[in-house]
C-alpha positions as a Markdown table, in Angstrom:
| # | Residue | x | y | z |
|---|---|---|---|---|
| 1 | Unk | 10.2 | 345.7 | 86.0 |
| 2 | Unk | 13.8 | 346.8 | 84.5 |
| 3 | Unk | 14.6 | 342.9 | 84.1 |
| 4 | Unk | 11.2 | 341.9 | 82.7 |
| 5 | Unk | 11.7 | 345.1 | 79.8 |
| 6 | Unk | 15.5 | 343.7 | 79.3 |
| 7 | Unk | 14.4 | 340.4 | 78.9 |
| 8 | Unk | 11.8 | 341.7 | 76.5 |
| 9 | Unk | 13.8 | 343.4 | 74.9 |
| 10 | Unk | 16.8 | 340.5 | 74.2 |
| 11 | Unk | 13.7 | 338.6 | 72.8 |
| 12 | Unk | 13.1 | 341.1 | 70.7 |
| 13 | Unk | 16.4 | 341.8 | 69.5 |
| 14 | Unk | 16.9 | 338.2 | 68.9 |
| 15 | Unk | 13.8 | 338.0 | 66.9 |
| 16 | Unk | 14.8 | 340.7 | 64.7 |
| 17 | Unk | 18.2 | 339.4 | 64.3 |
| 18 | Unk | 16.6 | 335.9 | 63.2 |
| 19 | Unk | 14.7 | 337.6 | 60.4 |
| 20 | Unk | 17.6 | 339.5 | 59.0 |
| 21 | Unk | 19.3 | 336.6 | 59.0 |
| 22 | Unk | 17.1 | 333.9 | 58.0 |
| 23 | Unk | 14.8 | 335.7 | 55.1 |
| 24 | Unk | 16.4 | 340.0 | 55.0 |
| 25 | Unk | 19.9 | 338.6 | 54.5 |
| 26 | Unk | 19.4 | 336.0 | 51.9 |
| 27 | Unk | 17.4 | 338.5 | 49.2 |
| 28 | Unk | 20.2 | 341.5 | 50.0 |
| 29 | Unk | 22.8 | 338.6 | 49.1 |
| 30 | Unk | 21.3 | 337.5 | 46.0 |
| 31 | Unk | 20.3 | 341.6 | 45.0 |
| 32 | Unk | 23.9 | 342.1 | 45.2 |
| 33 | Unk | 25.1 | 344.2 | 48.1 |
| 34 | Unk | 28.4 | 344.3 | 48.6 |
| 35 | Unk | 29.7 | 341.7 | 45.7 |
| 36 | Unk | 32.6 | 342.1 | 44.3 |
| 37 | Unk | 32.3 | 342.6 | 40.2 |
| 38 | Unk | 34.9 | 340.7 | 38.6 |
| 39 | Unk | 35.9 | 340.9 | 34.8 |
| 40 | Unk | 35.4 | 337.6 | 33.2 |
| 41 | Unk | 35.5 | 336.9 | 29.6 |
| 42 | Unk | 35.7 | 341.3 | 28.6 |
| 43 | Unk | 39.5 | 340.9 | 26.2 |
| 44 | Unk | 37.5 | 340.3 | 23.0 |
| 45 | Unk | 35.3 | 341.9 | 22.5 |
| 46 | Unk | 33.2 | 345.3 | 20.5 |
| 47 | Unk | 30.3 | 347.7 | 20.4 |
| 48 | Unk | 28.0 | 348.3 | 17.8 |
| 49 | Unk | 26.4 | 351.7 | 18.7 |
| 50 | Unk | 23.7 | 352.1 | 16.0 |
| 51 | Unk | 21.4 | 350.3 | 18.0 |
| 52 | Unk | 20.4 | 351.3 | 21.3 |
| 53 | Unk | 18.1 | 349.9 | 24.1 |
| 54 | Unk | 17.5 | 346.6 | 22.8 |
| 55 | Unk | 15.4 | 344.3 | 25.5 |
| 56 | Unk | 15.5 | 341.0 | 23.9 |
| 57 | Unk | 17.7 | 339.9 | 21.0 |
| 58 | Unk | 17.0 | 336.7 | 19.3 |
| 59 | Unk | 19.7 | 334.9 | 17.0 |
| 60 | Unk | 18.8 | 333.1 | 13.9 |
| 61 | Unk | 21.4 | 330.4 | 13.8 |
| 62 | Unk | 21.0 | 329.4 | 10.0 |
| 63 | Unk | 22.3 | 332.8 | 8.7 |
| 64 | Unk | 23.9 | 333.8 | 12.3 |
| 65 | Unk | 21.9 | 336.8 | 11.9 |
| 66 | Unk | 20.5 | 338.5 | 15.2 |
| 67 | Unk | 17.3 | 340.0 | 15.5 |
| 68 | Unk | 17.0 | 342.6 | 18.3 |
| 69 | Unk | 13.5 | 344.7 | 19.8 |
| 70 | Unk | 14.4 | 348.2 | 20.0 |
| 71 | Unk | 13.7 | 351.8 | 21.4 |
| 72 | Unk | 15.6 | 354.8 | 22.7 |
| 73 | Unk | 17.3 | 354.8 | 26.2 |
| 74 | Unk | 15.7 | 358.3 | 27.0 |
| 75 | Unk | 12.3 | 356.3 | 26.2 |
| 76 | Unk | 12.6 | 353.5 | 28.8 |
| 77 | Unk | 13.5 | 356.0 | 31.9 |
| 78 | Unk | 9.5 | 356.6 | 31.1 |
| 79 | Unk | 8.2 | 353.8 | 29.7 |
| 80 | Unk | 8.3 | 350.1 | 31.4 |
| 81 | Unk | 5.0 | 349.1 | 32.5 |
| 82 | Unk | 7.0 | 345.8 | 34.2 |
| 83 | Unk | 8.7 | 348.6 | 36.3 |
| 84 | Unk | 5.9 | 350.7 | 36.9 |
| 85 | Unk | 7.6 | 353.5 | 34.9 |
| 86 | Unk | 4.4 | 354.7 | 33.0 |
| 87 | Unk | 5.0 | 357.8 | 31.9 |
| 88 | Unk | 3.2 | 357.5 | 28.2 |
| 89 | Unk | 4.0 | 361.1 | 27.4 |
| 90 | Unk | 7.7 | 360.7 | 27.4 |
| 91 | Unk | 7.6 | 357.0 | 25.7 |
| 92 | Unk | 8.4 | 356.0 | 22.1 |
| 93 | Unk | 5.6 | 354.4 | 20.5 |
| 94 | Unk | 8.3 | 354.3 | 17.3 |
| 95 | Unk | 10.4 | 351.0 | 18.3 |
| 96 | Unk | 11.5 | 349.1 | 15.7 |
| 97 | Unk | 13.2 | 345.6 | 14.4 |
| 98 | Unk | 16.6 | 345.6 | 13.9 |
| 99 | Unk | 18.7 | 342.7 | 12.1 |
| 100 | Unk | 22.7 | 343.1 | 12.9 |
| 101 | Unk | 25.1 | 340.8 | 10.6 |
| 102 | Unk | 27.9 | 340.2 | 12.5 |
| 103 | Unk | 29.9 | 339.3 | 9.3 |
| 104 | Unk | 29.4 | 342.3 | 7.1 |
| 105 | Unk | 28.6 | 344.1 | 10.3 |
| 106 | Unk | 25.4 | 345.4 | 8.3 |
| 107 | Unk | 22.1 | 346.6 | 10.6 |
| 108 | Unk | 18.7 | 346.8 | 8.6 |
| 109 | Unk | 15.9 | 348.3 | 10.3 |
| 110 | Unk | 13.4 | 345.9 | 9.0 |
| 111 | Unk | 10.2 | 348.3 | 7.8 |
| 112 | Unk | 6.9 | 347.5 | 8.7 |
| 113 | Unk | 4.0 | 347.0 | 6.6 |
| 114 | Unk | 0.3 | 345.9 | 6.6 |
| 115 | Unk | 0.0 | 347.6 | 10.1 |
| 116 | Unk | -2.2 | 349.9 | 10.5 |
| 117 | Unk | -2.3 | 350.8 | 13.9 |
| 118 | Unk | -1.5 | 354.5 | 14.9 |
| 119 | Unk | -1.3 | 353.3 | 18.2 |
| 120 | Unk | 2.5 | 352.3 | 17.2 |
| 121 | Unk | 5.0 | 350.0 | 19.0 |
| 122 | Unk | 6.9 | 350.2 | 22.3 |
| 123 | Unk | 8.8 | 347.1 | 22.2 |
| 124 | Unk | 9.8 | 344.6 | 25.2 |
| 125 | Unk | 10.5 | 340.8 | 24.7 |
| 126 | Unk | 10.5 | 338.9 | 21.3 |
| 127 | Unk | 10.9 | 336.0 | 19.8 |
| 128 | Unk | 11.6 | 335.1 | 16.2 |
| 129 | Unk | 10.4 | 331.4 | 15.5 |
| 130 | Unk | 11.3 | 329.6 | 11.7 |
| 131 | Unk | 8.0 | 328.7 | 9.9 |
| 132 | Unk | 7.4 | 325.1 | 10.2 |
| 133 | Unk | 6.2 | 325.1 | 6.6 |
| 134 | Unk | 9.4 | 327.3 | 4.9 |
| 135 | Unk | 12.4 | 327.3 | 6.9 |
| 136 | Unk | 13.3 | 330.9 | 4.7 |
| 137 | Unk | 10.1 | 332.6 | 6.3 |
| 138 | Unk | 10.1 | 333.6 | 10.1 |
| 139 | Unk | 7.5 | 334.4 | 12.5 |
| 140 | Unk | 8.6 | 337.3 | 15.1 |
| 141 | Unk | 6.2 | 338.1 | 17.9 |
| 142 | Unk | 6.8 | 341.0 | 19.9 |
| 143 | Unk | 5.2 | 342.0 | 23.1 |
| 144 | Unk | 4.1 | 345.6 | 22.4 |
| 145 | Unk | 3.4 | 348.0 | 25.3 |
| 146 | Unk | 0.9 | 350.2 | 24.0 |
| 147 | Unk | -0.7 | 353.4 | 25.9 |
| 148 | Unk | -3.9 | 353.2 | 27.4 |
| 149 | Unk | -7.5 | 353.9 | 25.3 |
| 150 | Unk | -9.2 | 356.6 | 26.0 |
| 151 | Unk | -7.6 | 359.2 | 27.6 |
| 152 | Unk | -6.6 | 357.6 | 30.8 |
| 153 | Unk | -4.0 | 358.0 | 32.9 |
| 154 | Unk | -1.6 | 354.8 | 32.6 |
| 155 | Unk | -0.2 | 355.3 | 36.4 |
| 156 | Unk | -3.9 | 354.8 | 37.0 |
| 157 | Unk | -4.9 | 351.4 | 34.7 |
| 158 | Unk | -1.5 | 350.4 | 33.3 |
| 159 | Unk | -0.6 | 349.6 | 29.7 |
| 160 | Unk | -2.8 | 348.7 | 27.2 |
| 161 | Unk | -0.3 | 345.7 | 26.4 |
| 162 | Unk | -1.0 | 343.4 | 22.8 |
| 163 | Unk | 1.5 | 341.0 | 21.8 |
| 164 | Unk | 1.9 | 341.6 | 18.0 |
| 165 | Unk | 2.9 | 338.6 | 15.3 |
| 166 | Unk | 4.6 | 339.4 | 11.9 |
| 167 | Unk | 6.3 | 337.2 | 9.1 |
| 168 | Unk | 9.5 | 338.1 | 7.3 |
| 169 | Unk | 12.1 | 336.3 | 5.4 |
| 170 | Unk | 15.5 | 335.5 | 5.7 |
| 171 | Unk | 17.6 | 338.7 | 4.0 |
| 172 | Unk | 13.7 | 340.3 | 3.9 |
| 173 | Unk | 14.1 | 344.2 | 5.1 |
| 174 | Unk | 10.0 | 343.7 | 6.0 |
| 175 | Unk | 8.1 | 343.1 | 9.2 |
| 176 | Unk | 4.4 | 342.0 | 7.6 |
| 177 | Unk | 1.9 | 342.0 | 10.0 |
| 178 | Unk | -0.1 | 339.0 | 10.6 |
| 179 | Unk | -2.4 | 339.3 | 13.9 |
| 180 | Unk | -3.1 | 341.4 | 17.1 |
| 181 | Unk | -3.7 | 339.0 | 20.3 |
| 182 | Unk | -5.9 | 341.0 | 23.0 |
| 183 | Unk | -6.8 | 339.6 | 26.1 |
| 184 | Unk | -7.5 | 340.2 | 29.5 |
| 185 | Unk | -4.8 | 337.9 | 30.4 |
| 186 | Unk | -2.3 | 340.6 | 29.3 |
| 187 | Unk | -1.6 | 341.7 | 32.8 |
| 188 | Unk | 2.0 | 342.2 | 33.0 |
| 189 | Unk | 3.6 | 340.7 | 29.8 |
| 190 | Unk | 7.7 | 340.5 | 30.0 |
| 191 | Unk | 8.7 | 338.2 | 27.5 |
| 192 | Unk | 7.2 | 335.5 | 24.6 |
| 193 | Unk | 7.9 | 332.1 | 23.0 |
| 194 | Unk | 5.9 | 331.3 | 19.7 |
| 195 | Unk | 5.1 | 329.0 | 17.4 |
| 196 | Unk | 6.5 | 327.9 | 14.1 |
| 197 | Unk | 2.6 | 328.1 | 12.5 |
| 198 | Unk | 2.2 | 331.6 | 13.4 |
| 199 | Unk | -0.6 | 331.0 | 15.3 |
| 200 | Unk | 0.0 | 330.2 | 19.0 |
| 201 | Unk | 2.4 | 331.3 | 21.6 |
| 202 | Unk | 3.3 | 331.5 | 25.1 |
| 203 | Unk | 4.2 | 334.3 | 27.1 |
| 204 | Unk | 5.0 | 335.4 | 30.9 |
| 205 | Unk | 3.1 | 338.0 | 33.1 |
| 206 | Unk | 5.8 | 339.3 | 35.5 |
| 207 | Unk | 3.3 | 340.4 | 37.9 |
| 208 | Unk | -0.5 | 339.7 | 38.9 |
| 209 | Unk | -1.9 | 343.3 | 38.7 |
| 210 | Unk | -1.0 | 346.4 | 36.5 |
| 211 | Unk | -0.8 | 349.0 | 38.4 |
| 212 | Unk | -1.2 | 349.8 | 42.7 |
| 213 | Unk | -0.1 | 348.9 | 46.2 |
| 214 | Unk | -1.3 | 345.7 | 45.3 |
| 215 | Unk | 1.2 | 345.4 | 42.7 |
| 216 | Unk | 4.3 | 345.9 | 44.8 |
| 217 | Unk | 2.8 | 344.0 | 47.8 |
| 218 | Unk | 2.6 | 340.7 | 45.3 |
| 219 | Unk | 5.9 | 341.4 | 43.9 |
| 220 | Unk | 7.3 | 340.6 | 47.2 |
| 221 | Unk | 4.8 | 338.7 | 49.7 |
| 222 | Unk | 2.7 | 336.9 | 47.2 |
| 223 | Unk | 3.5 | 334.5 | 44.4 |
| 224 | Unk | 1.6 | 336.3 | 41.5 |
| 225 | Unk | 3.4 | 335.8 | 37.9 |
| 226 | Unk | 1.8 | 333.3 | 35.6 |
| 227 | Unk | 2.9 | 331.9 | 31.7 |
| 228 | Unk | -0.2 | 332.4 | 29.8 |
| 229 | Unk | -0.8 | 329.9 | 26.2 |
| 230 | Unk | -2.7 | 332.0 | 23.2 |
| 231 | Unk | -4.4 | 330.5 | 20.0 |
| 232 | Unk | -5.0 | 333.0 | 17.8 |
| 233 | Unk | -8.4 | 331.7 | 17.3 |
| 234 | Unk | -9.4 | 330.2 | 20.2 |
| 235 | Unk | -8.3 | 333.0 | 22.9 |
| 236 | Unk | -6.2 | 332.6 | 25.9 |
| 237 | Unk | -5.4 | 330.5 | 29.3 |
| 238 | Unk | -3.6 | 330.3 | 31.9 |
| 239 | Unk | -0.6 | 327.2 | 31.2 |
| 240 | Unk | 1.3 | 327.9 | 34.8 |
| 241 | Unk | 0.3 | 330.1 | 37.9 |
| 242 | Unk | 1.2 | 331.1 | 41.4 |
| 243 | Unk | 4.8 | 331.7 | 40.5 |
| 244 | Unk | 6.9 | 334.1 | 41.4 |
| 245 | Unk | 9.7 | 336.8 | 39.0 |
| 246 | Unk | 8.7 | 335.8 | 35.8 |
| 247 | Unk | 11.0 | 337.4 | 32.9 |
| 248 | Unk | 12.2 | 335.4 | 30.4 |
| 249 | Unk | 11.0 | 332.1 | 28.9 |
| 250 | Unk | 12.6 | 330.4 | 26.0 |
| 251 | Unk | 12.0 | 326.7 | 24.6 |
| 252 | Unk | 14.7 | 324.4 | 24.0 |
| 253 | Unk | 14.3 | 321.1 | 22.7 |
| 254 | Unk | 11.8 | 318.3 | 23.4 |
| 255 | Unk | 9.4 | 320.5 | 24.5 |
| 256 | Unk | 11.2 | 321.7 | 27.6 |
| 257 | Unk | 10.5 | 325.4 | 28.6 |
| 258 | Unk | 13.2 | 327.7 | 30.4 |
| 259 | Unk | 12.1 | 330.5 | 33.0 |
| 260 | Unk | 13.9 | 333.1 | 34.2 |
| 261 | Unk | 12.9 | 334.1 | 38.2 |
| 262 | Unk | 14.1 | 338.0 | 38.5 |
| 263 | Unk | 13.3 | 338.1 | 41.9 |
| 264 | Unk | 14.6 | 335.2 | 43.2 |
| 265 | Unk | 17.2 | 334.3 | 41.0 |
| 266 | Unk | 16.5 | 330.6 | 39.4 |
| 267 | Unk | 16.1 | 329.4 | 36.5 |
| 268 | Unk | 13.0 | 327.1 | 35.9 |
| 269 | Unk | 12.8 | 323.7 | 34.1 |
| 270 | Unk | 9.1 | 323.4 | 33.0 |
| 271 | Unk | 7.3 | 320.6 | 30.4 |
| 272 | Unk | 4.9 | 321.4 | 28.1 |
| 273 | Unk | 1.4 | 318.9 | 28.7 |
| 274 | Unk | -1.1 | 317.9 | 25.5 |
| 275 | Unk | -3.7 | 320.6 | 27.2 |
| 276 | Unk | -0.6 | 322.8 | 26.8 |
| 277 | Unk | -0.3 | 323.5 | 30.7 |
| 278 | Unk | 3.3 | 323.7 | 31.6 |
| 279 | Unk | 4.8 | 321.3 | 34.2 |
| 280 | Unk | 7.4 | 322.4 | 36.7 |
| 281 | Unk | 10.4 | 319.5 | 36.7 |
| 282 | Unk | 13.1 | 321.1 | 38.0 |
| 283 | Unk | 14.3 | 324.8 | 39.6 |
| 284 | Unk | 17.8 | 325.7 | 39.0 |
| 285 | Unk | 19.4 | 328.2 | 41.8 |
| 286 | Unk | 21.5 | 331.2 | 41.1 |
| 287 | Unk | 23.3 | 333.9 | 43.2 |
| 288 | Unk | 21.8 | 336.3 | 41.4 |
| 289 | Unk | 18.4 | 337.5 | 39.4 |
| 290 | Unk | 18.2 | 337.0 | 35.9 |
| 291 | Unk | 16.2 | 338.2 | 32.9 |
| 292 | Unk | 16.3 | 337.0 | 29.3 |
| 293 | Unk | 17.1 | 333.5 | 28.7 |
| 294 | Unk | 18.4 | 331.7 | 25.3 |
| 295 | Unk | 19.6 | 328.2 | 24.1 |
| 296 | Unk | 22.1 | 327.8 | 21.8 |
| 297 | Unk | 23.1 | 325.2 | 19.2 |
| 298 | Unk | 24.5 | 322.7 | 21.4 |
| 299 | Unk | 21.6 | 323.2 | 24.3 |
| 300 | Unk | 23.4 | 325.3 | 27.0 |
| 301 | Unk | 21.1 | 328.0 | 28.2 |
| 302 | Unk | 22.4 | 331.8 | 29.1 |
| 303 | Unk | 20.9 | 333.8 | 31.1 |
| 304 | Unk | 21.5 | 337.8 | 31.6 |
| 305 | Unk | 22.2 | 338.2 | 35.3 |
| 306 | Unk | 22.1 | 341.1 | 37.8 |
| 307 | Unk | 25.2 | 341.5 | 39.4 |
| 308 | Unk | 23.9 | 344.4 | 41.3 |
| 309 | Unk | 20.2 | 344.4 | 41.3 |
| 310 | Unk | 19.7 | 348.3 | 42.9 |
| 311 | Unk | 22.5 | 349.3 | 40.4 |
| 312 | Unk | 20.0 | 348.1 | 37.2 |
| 313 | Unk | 16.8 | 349.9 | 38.9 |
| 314 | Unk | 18.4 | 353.2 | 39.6 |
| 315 | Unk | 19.9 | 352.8 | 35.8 |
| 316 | Unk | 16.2 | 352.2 | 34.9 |
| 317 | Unk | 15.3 | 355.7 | 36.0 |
| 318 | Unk | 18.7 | 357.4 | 35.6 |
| 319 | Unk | 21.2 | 356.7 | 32.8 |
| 320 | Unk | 24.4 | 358.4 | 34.3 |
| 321 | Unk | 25.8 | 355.5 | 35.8 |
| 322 | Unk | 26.0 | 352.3 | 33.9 |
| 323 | Unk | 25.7 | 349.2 | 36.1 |
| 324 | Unk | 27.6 | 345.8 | 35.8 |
| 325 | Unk | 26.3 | 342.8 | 33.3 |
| 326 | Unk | 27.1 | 339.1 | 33.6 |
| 327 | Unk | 26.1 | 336.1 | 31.7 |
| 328 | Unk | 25.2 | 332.8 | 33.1 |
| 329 | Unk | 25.4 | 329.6 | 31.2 |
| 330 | Unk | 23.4 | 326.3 | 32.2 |
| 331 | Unk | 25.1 | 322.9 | 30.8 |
| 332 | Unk | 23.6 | 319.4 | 31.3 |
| 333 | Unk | 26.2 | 318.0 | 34.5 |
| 334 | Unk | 28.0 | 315.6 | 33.4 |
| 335 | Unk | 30.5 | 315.5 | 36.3 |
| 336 | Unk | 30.1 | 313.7 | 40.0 |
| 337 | Unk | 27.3 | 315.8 | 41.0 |
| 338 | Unk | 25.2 | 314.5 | 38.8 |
| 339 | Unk | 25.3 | 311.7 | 40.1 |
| 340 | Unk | 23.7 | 313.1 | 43.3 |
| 341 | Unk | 21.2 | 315.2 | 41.7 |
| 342 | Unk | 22.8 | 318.3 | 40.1 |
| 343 | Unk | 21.9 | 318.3 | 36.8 |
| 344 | Unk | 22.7 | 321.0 | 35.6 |
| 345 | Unk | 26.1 | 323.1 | 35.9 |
| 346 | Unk | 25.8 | 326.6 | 36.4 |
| 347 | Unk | 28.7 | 328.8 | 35.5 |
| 348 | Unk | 29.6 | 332.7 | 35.0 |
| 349 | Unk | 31.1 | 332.7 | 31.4 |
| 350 | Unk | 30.9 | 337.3 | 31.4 |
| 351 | Unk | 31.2 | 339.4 | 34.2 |
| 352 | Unk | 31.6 | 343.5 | 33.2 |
| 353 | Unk | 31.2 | 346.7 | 35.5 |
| 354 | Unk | 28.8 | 348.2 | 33.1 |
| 355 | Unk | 31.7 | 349.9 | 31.4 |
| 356 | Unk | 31.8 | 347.9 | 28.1 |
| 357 | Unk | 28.3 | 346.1 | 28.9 |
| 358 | Unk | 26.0 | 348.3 | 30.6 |
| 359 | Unk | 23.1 | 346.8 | 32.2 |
| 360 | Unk | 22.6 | 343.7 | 30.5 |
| 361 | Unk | 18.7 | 342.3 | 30.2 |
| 362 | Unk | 19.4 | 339.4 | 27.3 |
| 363 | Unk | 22.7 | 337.3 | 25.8 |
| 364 | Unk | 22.9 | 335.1 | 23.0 |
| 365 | Unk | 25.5 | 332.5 | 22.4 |
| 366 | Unk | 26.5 | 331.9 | 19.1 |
| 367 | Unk | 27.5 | 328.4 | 19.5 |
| 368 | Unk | 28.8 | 327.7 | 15.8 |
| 369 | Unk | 30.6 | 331.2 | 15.4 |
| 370 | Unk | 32.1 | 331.6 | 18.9 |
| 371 | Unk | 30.2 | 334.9 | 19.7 |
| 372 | Unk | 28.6 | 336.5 | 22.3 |
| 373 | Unk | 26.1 | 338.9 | 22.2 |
| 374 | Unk | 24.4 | 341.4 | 24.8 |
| 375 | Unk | 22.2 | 344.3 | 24.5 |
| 376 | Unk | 20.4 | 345.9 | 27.5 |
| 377 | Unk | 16.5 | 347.6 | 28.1 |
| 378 | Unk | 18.3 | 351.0 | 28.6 |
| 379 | Unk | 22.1 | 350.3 | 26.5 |
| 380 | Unk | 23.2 | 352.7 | 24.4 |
| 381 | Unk | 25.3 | 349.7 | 22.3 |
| 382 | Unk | 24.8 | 346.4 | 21.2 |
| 383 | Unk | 28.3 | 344.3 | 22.8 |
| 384 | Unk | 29.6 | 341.3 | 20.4 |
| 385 | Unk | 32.1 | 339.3 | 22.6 |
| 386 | Unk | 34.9 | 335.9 | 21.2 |
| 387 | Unk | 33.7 | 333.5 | 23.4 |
| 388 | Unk | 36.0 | 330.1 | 23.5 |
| 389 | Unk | 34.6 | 326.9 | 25.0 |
């Protein structure tokens, strides 16, 4: 009997080990526990601390103005539906637009006008898109994370989340208000790519269900984020399903689409069909997760990454202790590898223990200028970086 409970037992044992090894071990590794933070790229750089808990920023590269979605850090330990932090009655439904000029080192908080909602805005991801028909006028959409109708209780049914579209002008201080897009498709929305017409758009549900066990049983056993396509007047459909970590989504040219995976941390190569379904063509590993993703002038694509994954959720809900930022930049290969597949390069250009960039969730590379720039869902500063190629 003892040997036939040993031997039980060693299979047991061995089992267990296996499964730490083989699918435990692997997500601990890329969360972060126990890496090393290493400074990289932190000499030259400053804050700019009249803007604070900026989500996404979005560079115009004309004017090398930056455009950045807004709120207060005390505001976000309540308020992020994507984190199940829904807390209405401590959010800000006053977020705003900001534009910072990195030359005059001017901000403008743009006004806002023909909106007439009292509902407000709690801001997430953005995009700022030049009109197709007048390069001066711009198109910002902004996914807006309204409370819920009705008196209910959002831990209960979730945000009532619209994705809002405005037009401005270069050097405009305005935000004009062009549609509302509703839809039951709005499940989880983290982060949006529109048009240059002002009338379509493309955005990501981070998650299959608002609120529930079901919720955080999907976020880590079943394959549950989506990218959703909306026509102002003809509704919305799903363009990609089944995925998994959603976050950010950002188009670079020829009609490719780049998807950030917070979960698992990759980044997602994804063509756009005529039925305007999106095509997977190619997944991109990291060490880490990442959030926001950009392309700048010359086609490289950043990425904000998580260093320390636990750090950034326990900074989510408690601002005393900043955690580290990085930056990851993905260039066409043009080395060996590529000749045996690898076709892209993926490189840390920023690595900061949270001291000068605290908890990163977007990064812009001004390409023509030589800047960086990093602002974080919870930061208390925007960070402008030199950044040398």
């Amino acid at each position: 009997m003892g040997s036939t409970l040993f031997t039980i037992s060693v299979v047991l044992l061995s089992i267990l080990v296996g499964i730490y090894q083989f699918s435990i071990k692997p997500k601990l590794d890329v969360f972060g526990v126990g890496r090393a933070v290493e400074p990289v790229g932190t000499r030259e750089c400053v804050t700019v601390p009249d803007v604070q808990a900026c989500e996404k920023i979005v560079l115009h590269q004309p004017t090398g103005i930056l455009y950045l979605a807004c709120s207060t850090p005390s505001s976000r330990t309540h308020w992020v539906p994507s984190m199940d932090q829904l807390n209405a009655t401590g959010a800000s439904f006053s977020d705003y637009v900001a534009t910072y000029n990195p030359k005059n080192k001017r901000i403008t908080r743009l006004e806002i006008s023909n909106y007439n909602s009292y509902r407000g805005l709690s801001l997430h991801g953005m995009d700022v898109v030049p009109s197709s028909s007048n390069s001066k006028e711009l198109f910002v959409y902004l996914i807006n994370h309204r409370a819920p109708l009705g008196g209910r209780e959002a831990p209960k049914v979730g945000a009532d989340t619209s994705i809002e579209i405005f037009k401005t002008s270069t050097g405009s201080p305005k935000l004009v208000h062009q549609a509302t897009i509703e839809d039951s498709l709005l499940i989880s929305p983290n982060d949006v790519v529109g048009s240059p017409d002002g009338k379509s758009l493309y955005f990501t549900n981070d998650i299959g269900k608002k609120t529930g066990i079901a919720r955080s049983l999907l976020e880590f056993w079943k394959p549950s984020s989506s990218i959703v396509y909306c026509d102002i007047e003809r509704g919305c459909k799903y363009s990609a399903s089944n995925m998994l970590g959603n976050n950010g989504i950002t188009k670079g040219k020829n009609d490719t689409f780049y998807v950030a995976n917070a979960r698992a941390g990759q980044l997602r190569v994804m063509e756009v069909q005529a039925d305007n379904t999106l095509v997977l063509t190619d997944v991109i590993s990291t060490d880490r997760p990442i959030d926001n993703v950009s392309v700048d002038e010359d086609g490289v694509v950043w990425a904000a990454g998580f260093p320390k994954t636990f750090a950034m959720l326990e900074y989510m809900r408690n601002l005393a202790i900043p955690p580290p930022s990085s930056a990851l930049k993905f260039a066409i290969n043009t080395g060996p590898a590529a000749f045996y597949g690898e076709k892209f390069k993926v490189e840390k250009a920023f690595e900061d223990d949270g001291a000068l960039v605290p908890g990163a969730t977007t990064v812009v590379h001004d390409s023509l200028r030589g800047l960086l720039f990093f602002h974080g869902i919870c930061a208390p500063w925007l960070t402008v970086c030199q950044y040398k190629k």
